[in-house]
C-alpha positions as CSV (number, residue, x, y, z in Angstrom):
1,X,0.0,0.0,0.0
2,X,1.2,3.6,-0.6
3,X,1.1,5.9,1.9
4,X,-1.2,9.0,1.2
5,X,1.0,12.3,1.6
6,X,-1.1,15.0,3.5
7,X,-1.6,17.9,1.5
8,X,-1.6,16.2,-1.8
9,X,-2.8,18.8,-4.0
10,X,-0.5,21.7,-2.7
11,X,2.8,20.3,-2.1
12,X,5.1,22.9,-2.0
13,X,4.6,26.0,-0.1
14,X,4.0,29.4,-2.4
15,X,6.7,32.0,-2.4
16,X,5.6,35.0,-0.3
17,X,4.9,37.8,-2.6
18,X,6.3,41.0,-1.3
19,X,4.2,43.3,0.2
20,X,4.1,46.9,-1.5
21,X,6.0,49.7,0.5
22,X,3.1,52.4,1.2
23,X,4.3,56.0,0.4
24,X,5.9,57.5,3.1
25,X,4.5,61.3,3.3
26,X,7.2,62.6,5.0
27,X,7.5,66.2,3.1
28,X,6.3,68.5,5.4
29,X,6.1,70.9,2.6
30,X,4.3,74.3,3.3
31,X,1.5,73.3,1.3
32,X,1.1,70.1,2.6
33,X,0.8,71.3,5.9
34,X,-1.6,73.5,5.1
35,X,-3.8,70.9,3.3
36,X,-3.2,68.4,6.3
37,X,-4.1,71.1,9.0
38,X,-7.2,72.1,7.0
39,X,-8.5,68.8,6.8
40,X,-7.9,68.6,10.4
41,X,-10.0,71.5,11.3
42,X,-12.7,70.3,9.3
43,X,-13.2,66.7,10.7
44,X,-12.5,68.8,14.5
45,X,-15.1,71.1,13.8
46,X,-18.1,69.2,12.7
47,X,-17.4,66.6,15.4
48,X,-17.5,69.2,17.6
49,X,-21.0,70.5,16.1
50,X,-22.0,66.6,16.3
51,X,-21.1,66.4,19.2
52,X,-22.8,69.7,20.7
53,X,-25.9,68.2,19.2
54,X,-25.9,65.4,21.5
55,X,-25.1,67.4,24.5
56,X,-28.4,69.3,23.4
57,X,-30.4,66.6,23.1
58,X,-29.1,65.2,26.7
59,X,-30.3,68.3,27.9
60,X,-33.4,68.0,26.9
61,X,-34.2,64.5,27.7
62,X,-33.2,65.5,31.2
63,X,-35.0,68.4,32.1
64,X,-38.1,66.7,30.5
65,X,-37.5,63.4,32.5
66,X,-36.9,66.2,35.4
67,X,-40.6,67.6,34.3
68,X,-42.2,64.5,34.8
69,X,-40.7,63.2,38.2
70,X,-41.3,66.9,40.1
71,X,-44.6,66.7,39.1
């Protein structure tokens, strides 16, 4: 009887392909830090105005639940 080898169908392991080298953006050019702080301010500032939103509604949900108890 043969013996059955394990892993018939792939027997050899595949080569690792290399993985791609991502793009180091290390220029801190003028421009680019311009571009990089104004993207900044724009995800701060509307997570800010998200984020006052949900303050607002806290505040509201409380003094209503507040309402109902002192009732």
């Amino acid at each position: 009887m043969t013996q059955r080898r394990l892993f018939a169908k792939y027997p050899k392991k595949p080569k690792s392909v290399p993985m791609k080298k991502e793009k180091e953006d290390d220029e801190w050019t003028p421009d680019n830090v311009f571009w990089r702080w104004l993207s900044m301010t724009f995800v701060n500032f509307h997570l800010l105005l998200f984020l006052s939103y949900l303050v607002e509604i806290w505040l509201v949900v409380a003094t209503k639940y507040n309402r109902i108890i002192n009732d």
